[in-house]
C-alpha beads as a LAMMPS data file, in Angstrom:
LAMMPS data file: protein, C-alpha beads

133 atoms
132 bonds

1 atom types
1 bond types

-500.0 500.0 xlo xhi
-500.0 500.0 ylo yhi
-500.0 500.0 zlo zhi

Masses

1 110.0

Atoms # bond

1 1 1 -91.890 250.945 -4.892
2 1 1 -88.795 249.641 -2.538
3 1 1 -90.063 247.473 0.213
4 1 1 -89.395 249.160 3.821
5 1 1 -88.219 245.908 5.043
6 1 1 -86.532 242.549 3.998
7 1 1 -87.643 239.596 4.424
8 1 1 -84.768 238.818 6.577
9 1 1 -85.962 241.631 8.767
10 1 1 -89.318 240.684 9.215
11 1 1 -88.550 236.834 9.757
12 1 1 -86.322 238.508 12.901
13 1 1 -88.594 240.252 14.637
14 1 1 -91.145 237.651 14.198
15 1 1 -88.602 234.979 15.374
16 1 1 -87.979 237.240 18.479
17 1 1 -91.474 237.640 19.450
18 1 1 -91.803 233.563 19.203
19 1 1 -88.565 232.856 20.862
20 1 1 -89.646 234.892 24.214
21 1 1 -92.952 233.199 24.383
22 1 1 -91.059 229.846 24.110
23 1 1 -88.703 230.722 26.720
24 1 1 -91.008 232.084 28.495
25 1 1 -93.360 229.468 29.120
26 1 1 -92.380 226.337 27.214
27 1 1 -88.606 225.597 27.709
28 1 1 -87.816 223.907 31.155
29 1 1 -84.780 224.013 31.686
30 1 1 -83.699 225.138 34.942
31 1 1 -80.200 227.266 33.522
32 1 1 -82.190 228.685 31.183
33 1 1 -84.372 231.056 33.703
34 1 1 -85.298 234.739 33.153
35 1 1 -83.866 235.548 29.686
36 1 1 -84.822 238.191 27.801
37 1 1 -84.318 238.164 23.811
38 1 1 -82.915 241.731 23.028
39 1 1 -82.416 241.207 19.144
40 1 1 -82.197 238.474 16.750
41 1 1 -80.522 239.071 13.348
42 1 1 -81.211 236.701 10.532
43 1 1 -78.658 235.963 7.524
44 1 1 -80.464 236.842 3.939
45 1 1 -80.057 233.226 3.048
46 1 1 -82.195 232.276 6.130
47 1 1 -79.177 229.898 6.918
48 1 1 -78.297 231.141 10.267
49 1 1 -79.462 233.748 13.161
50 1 1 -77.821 235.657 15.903
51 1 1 -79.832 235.688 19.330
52 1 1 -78.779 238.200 21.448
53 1 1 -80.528 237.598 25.175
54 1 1 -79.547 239.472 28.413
55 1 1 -79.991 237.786 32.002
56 1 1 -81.063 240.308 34.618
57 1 1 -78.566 240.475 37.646
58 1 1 -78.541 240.625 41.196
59 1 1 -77.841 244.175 43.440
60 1 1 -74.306 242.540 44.266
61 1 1 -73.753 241.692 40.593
62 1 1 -74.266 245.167 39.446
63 1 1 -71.506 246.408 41.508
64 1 1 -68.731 243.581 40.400
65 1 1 -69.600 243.020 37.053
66 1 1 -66.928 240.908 36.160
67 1 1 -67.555 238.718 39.473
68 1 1 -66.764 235.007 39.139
69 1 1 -70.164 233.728 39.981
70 1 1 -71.977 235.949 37.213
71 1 1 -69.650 234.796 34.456
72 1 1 -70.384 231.545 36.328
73 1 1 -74.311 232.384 36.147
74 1 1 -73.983 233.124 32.118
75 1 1 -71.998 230.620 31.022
76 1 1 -74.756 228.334 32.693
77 1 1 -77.368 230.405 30.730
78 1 1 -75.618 230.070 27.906
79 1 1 -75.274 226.187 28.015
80 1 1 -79.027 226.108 29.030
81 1 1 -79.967 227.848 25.791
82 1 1 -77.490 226.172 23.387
83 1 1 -79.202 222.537 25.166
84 1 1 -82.494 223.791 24.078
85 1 1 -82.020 225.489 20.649
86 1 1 -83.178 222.031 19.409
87 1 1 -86.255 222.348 20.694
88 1 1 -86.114 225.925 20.420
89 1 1 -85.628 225.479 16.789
90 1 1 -88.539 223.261 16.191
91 1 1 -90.989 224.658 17.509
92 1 1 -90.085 228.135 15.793
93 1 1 -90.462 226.093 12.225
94 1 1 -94.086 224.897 13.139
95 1 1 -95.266 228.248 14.610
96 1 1 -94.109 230.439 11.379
97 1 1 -94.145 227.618 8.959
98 1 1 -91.012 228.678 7.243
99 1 1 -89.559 226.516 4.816
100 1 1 -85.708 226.473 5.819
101 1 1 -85.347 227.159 9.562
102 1 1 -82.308 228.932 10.388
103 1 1 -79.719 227.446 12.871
104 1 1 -79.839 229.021 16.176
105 1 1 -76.579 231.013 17.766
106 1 1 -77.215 232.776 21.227
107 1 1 -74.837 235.484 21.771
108 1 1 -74.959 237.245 25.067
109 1 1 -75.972 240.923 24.831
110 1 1 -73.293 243.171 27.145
111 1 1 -75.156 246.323 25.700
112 1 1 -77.203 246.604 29.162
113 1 1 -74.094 245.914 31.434
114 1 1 -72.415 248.757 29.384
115 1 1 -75.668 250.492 30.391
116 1 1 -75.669 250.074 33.637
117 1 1 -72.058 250.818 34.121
118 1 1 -71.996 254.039 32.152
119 1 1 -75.248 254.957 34.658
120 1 1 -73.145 254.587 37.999
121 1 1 -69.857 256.187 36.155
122 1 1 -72.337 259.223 35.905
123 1 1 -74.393 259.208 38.870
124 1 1 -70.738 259.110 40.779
125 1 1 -69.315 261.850 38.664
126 1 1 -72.578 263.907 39.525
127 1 1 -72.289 263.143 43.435
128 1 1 -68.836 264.119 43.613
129 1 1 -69.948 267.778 41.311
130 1 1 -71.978 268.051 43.808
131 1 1 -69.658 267.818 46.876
132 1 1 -67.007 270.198 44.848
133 1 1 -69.797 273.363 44.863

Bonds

1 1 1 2
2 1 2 3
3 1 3 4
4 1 4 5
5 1 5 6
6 1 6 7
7 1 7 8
8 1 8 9
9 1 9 10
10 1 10 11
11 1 11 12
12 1 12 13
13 1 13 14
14 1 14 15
15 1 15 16
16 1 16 17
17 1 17 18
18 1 18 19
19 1 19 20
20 1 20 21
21 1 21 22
22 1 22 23
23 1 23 24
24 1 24 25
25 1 25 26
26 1 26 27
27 1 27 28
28 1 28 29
29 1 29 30
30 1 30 31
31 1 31 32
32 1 32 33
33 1 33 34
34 1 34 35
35 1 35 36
36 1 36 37
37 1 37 38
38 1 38 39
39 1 39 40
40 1 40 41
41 1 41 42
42 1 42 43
43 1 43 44
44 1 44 45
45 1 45 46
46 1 46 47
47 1 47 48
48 1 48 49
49 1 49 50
50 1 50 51
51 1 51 52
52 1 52 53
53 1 53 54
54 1 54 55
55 1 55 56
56 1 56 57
57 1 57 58
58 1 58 59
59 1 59 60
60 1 60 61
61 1 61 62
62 1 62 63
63 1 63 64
64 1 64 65
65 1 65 66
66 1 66 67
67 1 67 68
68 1 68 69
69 1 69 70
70 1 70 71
71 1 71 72
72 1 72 73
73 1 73 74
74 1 74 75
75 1 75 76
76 1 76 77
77 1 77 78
78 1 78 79
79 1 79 80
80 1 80 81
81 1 81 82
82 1 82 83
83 1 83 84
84 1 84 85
85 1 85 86
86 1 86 87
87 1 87 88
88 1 88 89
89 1 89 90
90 1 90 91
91 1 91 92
92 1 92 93
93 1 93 94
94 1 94 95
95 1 95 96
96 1 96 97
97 1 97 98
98 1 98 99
99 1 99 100
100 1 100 101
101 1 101 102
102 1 102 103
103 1 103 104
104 1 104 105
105 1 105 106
106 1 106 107
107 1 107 108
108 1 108 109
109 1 109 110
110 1 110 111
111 1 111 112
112 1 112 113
113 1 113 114
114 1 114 115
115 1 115 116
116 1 116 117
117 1 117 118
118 1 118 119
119 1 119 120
120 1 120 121
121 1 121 122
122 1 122 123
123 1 123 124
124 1 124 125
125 1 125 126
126 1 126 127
127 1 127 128
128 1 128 129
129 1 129 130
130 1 130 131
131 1 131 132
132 1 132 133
């Protein structure tokens, strides 16, 4: 009987759960702030794993995406995160006692920015519909 899921796959979604407590309510770094881990993805060697976190953004963000104080804001994130992955790291090998610890790569996650685009692309395309009949 196949298995449903790897072992890679399991040790990911584990590592996710543990990674948003730890952000959550250990790490205290100021940059860091609310983060929100959307997916991790863990090599099959155990070597290496791809966080993916989103940062939620303000009213005046969502309109500019591409605004010079948000990429500001993220690359702060970012630097916040890639400070504590240390840490981070550690305390991820003592709570699921795995015997090689993979190395930790955030990678920001645009999928909700594409999102939220796509959602005001529509919502304008449906207001202006709406003016035409």
């Amino acid at each position: 009987m196949a298995k449903e899921f790897s072992r890679a796959t399991r040790v990911a979604e584990q590592m996710q759960r543990e990674l948003a407590d730890l952000l959550q309510f250990e790490v205290k770094d100021p940059r860091v702030g609310m983060v929100t881990i959307t997916a991790v993805e863990v090599t099959g060697d155990m070597a290496h794993a791809k966080i993916f976190y989103s940062a939620p953004q303000s009213k005046s963000a969502q309109a500019m995406p591409n605004d010079a104080n948000r990429v500001k804001t993220l690359q702060s994130i970012q630097n916040g995160l890639e400070k504590s992955s240390g840490f981070l790291r550690s305390q991820v090998a003592k709570r699921m006692l795995l015997r090689t610890v993979p190395q930790l790569h955030f990678m920001y996650d645009e999928s909700i920015d594409i999102g939220m685009k796509m959602a005001q692309l529509i919502d304008a395309a449906r207001a202006t519909d709406k003016n035409l009949d």
